[in-house]
LUMVO-342037 format. One record per residue (C-alpha): x, y, z; residue number from 1; chain; residue in one letter. Coordinates in Angstrom, 3 decimals. Example, Ala and Ser with C-alpha at 12.3 -4.5 7.8 and 13.67 -1.06 7.14 Angstrom:
# LUMVO-342037
+----------+----------+----------+------+-------+------+
:       xx :       yy :       zz : doke : numar : baza :
+----------+----------+----------+------+-------+------+
:   12.300 :   -4.500 :    7.800 :    1 :     A :    a :
:   13.670 :   -1.060 :    7.140 :    2 :     A :    s :
+----------+----------+----------+------+-------+------+
# end
This chain:
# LUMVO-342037
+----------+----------+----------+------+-------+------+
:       xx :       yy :       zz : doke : numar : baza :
+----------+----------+----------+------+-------+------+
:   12.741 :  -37.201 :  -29.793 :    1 :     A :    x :
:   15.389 :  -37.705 :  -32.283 :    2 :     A :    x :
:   13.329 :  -36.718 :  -35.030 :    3 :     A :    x :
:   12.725 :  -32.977 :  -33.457 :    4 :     A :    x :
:   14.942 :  -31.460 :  -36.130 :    5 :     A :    x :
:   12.465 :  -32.768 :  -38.936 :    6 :     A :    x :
:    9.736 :  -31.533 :  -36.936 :    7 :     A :    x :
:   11.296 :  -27.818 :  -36.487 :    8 :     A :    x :
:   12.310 :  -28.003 :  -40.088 :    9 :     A :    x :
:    8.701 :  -28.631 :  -41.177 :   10 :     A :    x :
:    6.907 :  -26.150 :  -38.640 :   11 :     A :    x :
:    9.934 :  -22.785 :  -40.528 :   12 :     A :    x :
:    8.924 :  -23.808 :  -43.483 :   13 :     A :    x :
:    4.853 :  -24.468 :  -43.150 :   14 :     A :    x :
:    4.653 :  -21.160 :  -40.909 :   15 :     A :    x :
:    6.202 :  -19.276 :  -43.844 :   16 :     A :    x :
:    3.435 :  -20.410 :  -46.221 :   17 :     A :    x :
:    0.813 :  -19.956 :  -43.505 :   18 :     A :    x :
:    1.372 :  -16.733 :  -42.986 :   19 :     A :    x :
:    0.979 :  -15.421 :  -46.532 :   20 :     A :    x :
:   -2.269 :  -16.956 :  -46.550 :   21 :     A :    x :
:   -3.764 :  -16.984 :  -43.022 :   22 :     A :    x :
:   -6.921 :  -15.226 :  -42.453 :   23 :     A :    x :
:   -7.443 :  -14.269 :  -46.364 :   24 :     A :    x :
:   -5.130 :  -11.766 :  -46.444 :   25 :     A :    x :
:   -3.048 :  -11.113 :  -49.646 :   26 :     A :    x :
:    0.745 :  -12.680 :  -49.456 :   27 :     A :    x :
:    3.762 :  -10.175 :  -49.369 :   28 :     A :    x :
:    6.067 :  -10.860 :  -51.899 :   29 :     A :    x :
:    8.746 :  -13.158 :  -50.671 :   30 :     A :    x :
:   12.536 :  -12.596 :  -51.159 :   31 :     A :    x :
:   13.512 :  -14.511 :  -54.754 :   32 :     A :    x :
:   15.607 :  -16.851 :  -52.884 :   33 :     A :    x :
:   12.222 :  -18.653 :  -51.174 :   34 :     A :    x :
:   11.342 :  -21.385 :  -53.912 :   35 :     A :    x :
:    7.928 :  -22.618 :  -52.335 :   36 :     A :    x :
:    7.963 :  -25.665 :  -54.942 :   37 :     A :    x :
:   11.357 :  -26.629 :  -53.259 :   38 :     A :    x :
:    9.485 :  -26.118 :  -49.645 :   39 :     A :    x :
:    6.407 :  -28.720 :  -50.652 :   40 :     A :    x :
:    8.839 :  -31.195 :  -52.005 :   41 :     A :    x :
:   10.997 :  -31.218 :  -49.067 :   42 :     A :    x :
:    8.042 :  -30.944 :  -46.446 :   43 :     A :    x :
:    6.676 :  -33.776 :  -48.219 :   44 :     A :    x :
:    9.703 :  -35.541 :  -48.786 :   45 :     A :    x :
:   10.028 :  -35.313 :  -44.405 :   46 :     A :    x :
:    6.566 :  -36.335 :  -43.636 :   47 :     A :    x :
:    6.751 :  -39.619 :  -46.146 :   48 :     A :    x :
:   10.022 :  -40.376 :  -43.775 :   49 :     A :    x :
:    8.218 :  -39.997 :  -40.613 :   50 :     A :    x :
:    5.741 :  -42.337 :  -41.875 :   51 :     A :    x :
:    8.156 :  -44.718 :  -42.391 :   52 :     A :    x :
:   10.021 :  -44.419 :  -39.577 :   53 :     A :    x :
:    9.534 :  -47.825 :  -37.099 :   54 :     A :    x :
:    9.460 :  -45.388 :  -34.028 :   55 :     A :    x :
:    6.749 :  -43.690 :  -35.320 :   56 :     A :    x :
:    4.709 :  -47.249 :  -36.350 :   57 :     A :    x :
:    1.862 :  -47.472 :  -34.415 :   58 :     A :    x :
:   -0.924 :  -50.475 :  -34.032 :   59 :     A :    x :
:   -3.291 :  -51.202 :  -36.477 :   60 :     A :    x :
:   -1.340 :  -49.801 :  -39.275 :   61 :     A :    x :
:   -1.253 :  -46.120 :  -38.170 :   62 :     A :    x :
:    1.455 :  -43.922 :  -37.074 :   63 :     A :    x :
:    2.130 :  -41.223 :  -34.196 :   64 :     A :    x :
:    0.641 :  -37.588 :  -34.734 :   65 :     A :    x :
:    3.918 :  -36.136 :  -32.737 :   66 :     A :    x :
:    3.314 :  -32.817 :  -32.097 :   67 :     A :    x :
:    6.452 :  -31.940 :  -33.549 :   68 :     A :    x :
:    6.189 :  -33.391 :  -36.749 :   69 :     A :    x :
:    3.177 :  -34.491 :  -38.200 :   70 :     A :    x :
:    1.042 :  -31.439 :  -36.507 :   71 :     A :    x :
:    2.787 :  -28.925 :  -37.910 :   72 :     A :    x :
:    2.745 :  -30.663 :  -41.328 :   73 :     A :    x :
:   -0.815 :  -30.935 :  -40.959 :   74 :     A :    x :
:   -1.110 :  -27.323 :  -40.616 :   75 :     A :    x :
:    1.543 :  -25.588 :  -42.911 :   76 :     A :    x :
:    0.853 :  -28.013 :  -46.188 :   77 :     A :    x :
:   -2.721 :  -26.856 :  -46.768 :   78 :     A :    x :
:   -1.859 :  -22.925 :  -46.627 :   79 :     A :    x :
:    0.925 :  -24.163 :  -48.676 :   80 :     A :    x :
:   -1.610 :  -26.042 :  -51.004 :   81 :     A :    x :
:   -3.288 :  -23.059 :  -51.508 :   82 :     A :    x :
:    0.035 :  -20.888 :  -52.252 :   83 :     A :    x :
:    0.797 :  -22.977 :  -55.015 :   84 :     A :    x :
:   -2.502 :  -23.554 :  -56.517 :   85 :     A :    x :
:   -2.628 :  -26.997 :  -56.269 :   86 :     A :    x :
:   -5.806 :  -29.066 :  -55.361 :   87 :     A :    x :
:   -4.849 :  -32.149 :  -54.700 :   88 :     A :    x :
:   -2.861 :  -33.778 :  -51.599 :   89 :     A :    x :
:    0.613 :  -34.457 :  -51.583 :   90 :     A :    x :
:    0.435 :  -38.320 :  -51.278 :   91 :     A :    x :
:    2.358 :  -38.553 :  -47.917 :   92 :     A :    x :
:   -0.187 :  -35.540 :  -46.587 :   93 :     A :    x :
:   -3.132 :  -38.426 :  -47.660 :   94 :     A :    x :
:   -1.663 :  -40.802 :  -45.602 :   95 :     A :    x :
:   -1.408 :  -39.073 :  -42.636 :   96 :     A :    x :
:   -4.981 :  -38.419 :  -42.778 :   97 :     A :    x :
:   -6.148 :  -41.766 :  -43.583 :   98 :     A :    x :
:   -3.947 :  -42.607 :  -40.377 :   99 :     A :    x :
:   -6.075 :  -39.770 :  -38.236 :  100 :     A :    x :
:   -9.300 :  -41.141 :  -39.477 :  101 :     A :    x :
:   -8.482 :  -44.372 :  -38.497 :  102 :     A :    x :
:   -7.245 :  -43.930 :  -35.354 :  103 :     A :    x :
:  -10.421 :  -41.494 :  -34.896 :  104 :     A :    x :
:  -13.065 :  -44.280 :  -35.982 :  105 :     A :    x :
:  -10.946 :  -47.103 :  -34.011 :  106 :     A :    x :
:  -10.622 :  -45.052 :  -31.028 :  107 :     A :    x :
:  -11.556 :  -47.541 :  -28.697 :  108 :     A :    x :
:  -10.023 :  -50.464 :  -30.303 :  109 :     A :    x :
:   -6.320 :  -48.594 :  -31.108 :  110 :     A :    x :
:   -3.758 :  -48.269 :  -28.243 :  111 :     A :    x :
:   -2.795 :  -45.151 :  -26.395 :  112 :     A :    x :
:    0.961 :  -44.173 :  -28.312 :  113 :     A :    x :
:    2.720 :  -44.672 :  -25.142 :  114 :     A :    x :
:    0.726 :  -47.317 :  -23.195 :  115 :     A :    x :
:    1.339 :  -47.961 :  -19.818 :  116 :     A :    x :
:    2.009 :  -51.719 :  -19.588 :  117 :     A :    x :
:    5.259 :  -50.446 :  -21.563 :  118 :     A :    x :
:    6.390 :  -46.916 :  -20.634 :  119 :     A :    x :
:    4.833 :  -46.629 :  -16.913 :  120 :     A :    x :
:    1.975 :  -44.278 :  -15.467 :  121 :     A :    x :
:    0.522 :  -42.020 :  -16.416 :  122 :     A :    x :
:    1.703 :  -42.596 :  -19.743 :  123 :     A :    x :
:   -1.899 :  -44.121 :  -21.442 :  124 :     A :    x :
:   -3.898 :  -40.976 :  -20.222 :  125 :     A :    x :
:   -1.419 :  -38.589 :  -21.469 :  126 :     A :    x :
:   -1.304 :  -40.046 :  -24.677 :  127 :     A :    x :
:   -5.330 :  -40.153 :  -25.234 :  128 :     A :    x :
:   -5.318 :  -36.985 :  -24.222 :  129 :     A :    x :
:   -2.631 :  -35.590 :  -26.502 :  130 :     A :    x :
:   -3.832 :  -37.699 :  -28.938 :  131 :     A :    x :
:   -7.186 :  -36.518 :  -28.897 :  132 :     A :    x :
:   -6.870 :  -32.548 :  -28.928 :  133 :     A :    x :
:   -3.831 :  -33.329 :  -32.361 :  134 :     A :    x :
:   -6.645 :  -35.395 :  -34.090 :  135 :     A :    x :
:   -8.918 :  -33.153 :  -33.908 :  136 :     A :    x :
:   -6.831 :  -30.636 :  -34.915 :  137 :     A :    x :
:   -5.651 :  -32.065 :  -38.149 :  138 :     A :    x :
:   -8.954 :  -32.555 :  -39.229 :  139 :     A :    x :
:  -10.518 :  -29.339 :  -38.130 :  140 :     A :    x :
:   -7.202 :  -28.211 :  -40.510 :  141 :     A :    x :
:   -8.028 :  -30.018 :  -43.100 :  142 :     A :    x :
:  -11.813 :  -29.741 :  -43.246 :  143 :     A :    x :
:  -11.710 :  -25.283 :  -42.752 :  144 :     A :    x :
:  -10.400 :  -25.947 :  -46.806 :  145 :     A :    x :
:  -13.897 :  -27.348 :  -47.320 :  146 :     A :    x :
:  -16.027 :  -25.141 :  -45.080 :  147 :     A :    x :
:  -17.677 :  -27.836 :  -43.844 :  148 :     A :    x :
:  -17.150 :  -29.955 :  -41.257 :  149 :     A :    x :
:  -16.811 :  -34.451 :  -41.567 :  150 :     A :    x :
:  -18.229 :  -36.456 :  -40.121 :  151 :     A :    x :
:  -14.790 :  -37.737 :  -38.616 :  152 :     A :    x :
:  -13.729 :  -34.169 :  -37.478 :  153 :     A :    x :
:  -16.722 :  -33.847 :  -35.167 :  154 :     A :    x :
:  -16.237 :  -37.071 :  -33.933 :  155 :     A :    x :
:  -12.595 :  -37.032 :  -33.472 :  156 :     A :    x :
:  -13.726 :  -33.340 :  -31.558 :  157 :     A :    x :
:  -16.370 :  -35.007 :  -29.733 :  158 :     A :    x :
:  -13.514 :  -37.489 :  -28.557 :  159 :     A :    x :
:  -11.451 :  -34.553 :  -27.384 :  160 :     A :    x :
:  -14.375 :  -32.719 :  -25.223 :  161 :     A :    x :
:  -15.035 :  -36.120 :  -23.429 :  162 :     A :    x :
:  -11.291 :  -35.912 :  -22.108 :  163 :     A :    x :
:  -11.161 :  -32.654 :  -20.753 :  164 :     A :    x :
:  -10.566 :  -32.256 :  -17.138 :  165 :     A :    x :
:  -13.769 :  -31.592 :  -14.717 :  166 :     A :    x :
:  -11.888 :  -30.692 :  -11.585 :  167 :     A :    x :
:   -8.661 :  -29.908 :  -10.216 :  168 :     A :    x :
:   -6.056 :  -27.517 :  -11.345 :  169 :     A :    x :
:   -6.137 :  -28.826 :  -14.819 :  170 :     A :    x :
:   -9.809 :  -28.493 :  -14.931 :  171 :     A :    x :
:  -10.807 :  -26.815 :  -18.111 :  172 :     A :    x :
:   -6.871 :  -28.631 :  -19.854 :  173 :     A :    x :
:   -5.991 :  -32.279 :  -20.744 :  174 :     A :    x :
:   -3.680 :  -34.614 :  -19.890 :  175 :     A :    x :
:   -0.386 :  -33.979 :  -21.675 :  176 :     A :    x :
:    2.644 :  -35.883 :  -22.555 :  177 :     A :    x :
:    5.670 :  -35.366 :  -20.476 :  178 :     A :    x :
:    8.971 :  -36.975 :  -21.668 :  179 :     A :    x :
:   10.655 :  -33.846 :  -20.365 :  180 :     A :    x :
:   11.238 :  -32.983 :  -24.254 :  181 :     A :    x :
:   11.147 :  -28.719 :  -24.386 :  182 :     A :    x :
:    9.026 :  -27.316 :  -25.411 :  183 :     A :    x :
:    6.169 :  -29.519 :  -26.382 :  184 :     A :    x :
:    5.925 :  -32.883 :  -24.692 :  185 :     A :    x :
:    7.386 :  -30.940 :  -20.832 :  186 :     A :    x :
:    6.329 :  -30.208 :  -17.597 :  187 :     A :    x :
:    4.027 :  -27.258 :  -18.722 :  188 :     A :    x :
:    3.131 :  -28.577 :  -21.616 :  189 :     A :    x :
:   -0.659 :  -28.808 :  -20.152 :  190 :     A :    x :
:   -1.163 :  -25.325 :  -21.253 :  191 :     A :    x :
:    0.357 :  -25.792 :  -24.886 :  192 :     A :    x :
:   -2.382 :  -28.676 :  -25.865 :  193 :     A :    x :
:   -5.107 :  -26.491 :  -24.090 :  194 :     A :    x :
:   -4.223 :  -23.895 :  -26.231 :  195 :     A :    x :
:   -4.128 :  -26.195 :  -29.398 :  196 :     A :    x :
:   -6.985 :  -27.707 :  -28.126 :  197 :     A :    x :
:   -8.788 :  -24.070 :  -28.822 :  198 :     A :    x :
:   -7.277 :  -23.793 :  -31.773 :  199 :     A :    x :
:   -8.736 :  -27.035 :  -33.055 :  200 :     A :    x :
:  -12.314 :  -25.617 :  -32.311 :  201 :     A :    x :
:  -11.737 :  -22.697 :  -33.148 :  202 :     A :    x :
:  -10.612 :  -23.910 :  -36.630 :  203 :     A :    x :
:  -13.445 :  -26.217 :  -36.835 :  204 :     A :    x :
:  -15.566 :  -24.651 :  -39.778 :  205 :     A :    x :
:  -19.541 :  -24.820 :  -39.985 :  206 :     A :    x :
:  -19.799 :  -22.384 :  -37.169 :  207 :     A :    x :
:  -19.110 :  -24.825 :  -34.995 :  208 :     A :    x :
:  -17.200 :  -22.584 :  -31.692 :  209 :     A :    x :
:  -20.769 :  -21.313 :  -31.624 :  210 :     A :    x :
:  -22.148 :  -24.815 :  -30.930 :  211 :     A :    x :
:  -24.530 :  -24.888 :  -27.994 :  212 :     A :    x :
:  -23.302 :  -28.223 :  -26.964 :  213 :     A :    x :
:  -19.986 :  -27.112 :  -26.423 :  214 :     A :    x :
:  -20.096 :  -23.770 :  -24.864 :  215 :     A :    x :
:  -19.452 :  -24.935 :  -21.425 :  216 :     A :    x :
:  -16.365 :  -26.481 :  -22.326 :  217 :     A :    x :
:  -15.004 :  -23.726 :  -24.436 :  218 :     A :    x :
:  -15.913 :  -21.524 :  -21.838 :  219 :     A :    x :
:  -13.840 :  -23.998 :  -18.726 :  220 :     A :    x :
:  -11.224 :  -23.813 :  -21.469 :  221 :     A :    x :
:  -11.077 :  -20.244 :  -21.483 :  222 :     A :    x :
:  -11.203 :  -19.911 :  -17.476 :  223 :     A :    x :
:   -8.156 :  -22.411 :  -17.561 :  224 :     A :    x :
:   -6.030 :  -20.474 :  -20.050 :  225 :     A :    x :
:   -6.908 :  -17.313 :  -18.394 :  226 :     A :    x :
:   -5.947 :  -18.556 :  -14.818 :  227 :     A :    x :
:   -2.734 :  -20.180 :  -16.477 :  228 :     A :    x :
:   -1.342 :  -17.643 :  -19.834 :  229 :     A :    x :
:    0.112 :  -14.844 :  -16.957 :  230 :     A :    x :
:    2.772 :  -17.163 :  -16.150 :  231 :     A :    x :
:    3.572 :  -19.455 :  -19.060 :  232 :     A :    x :
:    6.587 :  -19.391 :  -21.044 :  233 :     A :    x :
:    6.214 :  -16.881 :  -23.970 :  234 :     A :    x :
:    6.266 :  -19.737 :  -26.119 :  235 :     A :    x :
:    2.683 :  -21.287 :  -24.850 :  236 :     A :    x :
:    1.458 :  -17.679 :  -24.261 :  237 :     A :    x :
:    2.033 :  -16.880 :  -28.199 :  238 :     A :    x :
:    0.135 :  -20.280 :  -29.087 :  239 :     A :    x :
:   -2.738 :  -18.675 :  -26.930 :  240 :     A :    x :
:   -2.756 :  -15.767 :  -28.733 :  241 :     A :    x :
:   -2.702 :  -17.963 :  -31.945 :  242 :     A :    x :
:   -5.937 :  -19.285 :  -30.424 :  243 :     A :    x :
:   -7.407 :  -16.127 :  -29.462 :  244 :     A :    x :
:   -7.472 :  -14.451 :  -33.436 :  245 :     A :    x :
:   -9.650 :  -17.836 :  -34.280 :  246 :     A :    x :
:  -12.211 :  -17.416 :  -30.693 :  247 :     A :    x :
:  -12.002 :  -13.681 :  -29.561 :  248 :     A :    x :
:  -13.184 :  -14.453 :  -26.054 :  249 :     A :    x :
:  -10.872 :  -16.962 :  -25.339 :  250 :     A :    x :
:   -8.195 :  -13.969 :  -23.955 :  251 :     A :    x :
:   -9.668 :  -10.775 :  -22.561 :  252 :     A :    x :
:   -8.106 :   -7.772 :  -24.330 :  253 :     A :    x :
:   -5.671 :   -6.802 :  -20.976 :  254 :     A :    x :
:   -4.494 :  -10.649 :  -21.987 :  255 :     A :    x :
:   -3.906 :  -10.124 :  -25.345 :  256 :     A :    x :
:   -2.087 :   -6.978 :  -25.328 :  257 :     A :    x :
:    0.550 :   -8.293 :  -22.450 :  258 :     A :    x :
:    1.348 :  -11.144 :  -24.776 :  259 :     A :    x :
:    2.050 :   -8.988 :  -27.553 :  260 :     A :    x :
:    4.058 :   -6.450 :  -25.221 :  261 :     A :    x :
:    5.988 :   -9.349 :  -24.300 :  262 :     A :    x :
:    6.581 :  -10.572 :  -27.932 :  263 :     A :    x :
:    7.380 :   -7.685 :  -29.375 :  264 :     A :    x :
:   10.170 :   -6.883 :  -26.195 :  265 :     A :    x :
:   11.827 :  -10.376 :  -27.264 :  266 :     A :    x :
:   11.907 :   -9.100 :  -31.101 :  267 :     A :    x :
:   15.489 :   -8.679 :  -32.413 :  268 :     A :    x :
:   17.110 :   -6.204 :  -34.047 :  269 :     A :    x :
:   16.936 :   -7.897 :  -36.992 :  270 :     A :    x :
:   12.939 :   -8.848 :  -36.760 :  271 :     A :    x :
:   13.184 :  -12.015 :  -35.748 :  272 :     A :    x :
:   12.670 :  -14.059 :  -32.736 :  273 :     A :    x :
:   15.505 :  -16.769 :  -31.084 :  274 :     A :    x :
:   13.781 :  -19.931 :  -29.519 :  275 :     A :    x :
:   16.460 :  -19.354 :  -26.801 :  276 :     A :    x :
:   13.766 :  -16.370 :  -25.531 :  277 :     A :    x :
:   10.816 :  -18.191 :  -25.472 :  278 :     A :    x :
:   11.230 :  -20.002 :  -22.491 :  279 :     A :    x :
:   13.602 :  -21.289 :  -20.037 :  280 :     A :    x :
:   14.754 :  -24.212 :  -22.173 :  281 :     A :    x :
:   18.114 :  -26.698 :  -21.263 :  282 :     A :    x :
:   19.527 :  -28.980 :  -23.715 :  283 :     A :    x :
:   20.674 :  -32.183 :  -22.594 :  284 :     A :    x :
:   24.722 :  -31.805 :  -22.890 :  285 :     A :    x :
:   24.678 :  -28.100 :  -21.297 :  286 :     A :    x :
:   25.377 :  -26.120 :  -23.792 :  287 :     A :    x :
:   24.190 :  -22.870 :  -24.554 :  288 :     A :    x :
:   20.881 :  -22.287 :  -26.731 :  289 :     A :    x :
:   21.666 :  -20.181 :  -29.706 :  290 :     A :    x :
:   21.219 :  -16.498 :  -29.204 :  291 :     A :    x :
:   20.261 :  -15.742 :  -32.975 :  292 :     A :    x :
:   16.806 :  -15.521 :  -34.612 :  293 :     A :    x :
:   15.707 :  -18.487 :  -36.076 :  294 :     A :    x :
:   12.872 :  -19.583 :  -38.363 :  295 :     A :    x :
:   11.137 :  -22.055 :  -35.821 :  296 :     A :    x :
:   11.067 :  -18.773 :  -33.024 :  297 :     A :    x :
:    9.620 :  -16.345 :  -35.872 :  298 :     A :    x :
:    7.286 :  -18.306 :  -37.029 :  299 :     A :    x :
:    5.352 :  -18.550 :  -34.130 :  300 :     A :    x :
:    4.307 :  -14.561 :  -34.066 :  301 :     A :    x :
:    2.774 :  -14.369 :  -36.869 :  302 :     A :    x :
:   -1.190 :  -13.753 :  -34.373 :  303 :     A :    x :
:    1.002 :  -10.976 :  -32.651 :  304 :     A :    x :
:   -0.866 :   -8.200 :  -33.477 :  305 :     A :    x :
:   -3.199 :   -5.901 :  -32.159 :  306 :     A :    x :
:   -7.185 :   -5.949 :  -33.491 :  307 :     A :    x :
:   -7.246 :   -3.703 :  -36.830 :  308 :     A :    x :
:   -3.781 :   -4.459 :  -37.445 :  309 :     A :    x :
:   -3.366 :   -6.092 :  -41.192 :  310 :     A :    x :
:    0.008 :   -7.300 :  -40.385 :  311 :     A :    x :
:    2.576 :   -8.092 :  -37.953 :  312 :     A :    x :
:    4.718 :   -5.197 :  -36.301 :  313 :     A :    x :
:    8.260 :   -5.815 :  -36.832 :  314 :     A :    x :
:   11.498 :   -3.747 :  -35.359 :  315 :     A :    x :
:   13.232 :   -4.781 :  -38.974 :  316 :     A :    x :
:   14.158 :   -7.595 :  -41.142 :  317 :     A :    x :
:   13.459 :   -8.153 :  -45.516 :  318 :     A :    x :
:   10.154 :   -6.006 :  -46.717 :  319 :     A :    x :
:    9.707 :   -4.913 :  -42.756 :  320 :     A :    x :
:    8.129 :   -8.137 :  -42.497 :  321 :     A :    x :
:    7.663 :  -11.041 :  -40.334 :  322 :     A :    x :
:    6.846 :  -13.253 :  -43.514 :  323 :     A :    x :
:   10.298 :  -11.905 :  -45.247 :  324 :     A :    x :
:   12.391 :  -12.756 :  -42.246 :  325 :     A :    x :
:   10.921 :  -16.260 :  -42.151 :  326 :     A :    x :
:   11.123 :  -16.821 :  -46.065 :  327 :     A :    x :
:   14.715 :  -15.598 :  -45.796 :  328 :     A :    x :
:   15.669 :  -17.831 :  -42.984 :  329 :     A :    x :
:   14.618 :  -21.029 :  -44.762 :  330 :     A :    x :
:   17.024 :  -20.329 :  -47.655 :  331 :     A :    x :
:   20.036 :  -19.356 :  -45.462 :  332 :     A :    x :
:   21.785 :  -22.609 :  -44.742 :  333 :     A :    x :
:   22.426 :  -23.071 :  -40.628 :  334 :     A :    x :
:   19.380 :  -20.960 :  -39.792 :  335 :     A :    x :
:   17.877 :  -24.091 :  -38.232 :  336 :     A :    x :
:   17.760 :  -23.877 :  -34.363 :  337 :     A :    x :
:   19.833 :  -27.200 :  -32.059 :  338 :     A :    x :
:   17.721 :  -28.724 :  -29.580 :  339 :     A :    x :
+----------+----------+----------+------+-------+------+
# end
C-alpha cells in the first residue's frame, strides 16, 4: 500500500520502545540522540493520519487494522506508554481501539475490508481472517497492561479460533490477505498471521494459552507452524520465534535454535539486520533492495535469543546492543528502508 512507509516508520520506532521494556526486563540506556517524547508524538501524529486517511475508512465508522500500520502501533505505543510513564492513551491510540471494539461487537453486521462484490475472490475470507487474528491481537495488547482479560478481547479471540482452518494444508493457519504486497499481505503470508495469531494468545493475559477450550487449536497451530517455519522466509520464521518466548511449546527447541542460527548468520557487522536478508523480496520498478541495516530489519530480533539469555547477542553496534542500534537508527536521517 502506499502508506507502507508510515507503517515501517511506526513498527522502528515502537520496536525500539518494546524492547526496553519487553518481558520486565530493565531498559539499556539509549544513545542521547533517541528523544522517546519526540517518538510518541510522531507515532501518534502517524496513526491520527491513518485514521483519517479515506483509504483506510471503513463501514460503520471504523477504519482498517493494516497490518502494517495500525498493528504495529497497537503494539509499540503501550511499551512506549510505559517508557514514559504515562497512563493515559494517546487520543489517536483510543480511537483505534474504539474502532477494534466495534468492529469486534459488530462482527457480523460490518463488512469484510476487501469484500468480494468489489475486489474479487477470495478477497472476503481473507479479510475476516486477517481481520480476525489483528483484532484480537490489539486487544490481547492492550488488555496484558491490565492483567486481565475484556470481555471484547475474548470475544474478538473467540472470533479468531472459529476461523481457523480444519483441513487442508492450511489446517491449523487462516486465510490471509494476498495483494502480492512483501512481506505482509504475499503469497506466504499464511504463515506470518499464524504466527501473529500465536502471538495474540499467547499475549492474552488471565492465563488464558492454558485455557482448556482452546488447547486443540493452539496445539493444530503449533503442528502448522512446525510443518511450515523450516522453509519460511527468515522474516516469518523470526515472528515465530517472537511467538515462541510468549508459548514455549509452540517451537521445539531444534526449531528455535535454527532460527536463531539463521538470524544471527544474517547479523551485520555493524549489529544490525537489512530487510533485503529477510526474504526474497522484489520491488515493483526493479531496483535493488538496500544492502544496509535498517531499523524495520533490527527490530524484528529482538526474541532471538537462546533460553537464559537476558539479552540479545549482537556481532556489534552502540552499547553492544540490539536496542542501541535500533535507538540510533531512528535518529539518523535516511535509515528508513524503500519498499
Amino acid at each position: 500500500m502506499k502508506a507502507s512507509l508510515a507503517g515501517l516508520v511506526i513498527s522502528i520506532a515502537g520496536v525500539a520502545a518494546g524492547m526496553a521494556v519487553a518481558d520486565g526486563q530493565t531498559p539499556h540506556a539509549a544513545p542521547a540522540s533517541w528523544n522517546s517524547h519526540a517518538a510518541a508524538a510522531y507515532l501518534d501524529g502517524r496513526l491520527e493520519w491513518w485514521l483519517h486517511w479515506p483509504n483506510a475508512a471503513r463501514d460503520h465508522e471504523t477504519t482498517c487494522v493494516s497490518c502494517h500500520t495500525a498493528m504495529p502501533y497497537a503494539l509499540a505505543r503501550p511499551a512506549l506508554r510505559r517508557a514514559l510513564g504515562e497512563h493515559d492513551m494517546a487520543a489517536p491510540e483510543r480511537a483505534m481501539i474504539a474502532s477494534v471494539v466495534k468492529r469486534v461487537t459488530l462482527w457480523n453486521e460490518v463488512e469484510p475490508f476487501y469484500p468480494d462484490q468489489t475486489r474479487g475472490l477470495p478477497k472476503s475470507s481473507e479479510s475476516r481472517g486477517t481481520e480476525a487474528i489483528l483484532n484480537a491481537l490489539v486487544l490481547a495488547t492492550r488488555d496484558a497492561g491490565t492483567g486481565t482479560l475484556s470481555g471484547e478481547g475474548r470475544q474478538a479471540l473467540a472470533r479468531m479460533w472459529a476461523l481457523q482452518f480444519k483441513a487442508g494444508d492450511l489446517k491449523g493457519a487462516w486465510a490471509w490477505l494476498n495483494f502480492h504486497y512483501e512481506p505482509w499481505e504475499s503469497n506466504d503470508g499464511a504463515c506470518y498471521g499464524a504466527a501473529l495469531a500465536a502471538l495474540a494468545a499467547g499475549t492474552a493475559p488471565g492465563g488464558y494459552a492454558s485455557s482448556p477450550e482452546i488447547r486443540e487449536q493452539l496445539k493444530t497451530l503449533g503442528d502448522y507452524l512446525q510443518r511450515r517455519v523450516g522453509t519460511e522466509t527468515l522474516f516469518n520464521r523470526v515472528t515465530a520465534l517472537w511467538a515462541s518466548t510468549k508459548l514455549p511449546d509452540l517451537l521445539t527447541a531444534a526449531e528455535r535454535d535454527a532460527i536463531v542460527d539463521a538470524a544471527l548468520a544474517a547479523q551485520r557487522a555493524d549489529g544490525g539486520w537489512a530487510l533485503a536478508t529477510l526474504g526474497s523480496w522484489k520491488r515493483t520498478d526493479g531496483t535493488a533492495l538496500d544492502a544496509a541495516s535498517d531499523g524495520y530489519a533490527t527490530g524484528r530480533f529482538p526474541a532471538c535469543r537462546r533460553p537464559g539469555e537476558a539479552r540479545p547477542r549482537v556481532a556489534g553496534g552502540p552499547s553492544g546492543s540490539v536496542n542501541g542500534h535500533v535507538a540510533r537508527r531512528i535518529a539518523e536521517q535516511g535509515a528508513r528502508p524503500r519498499i
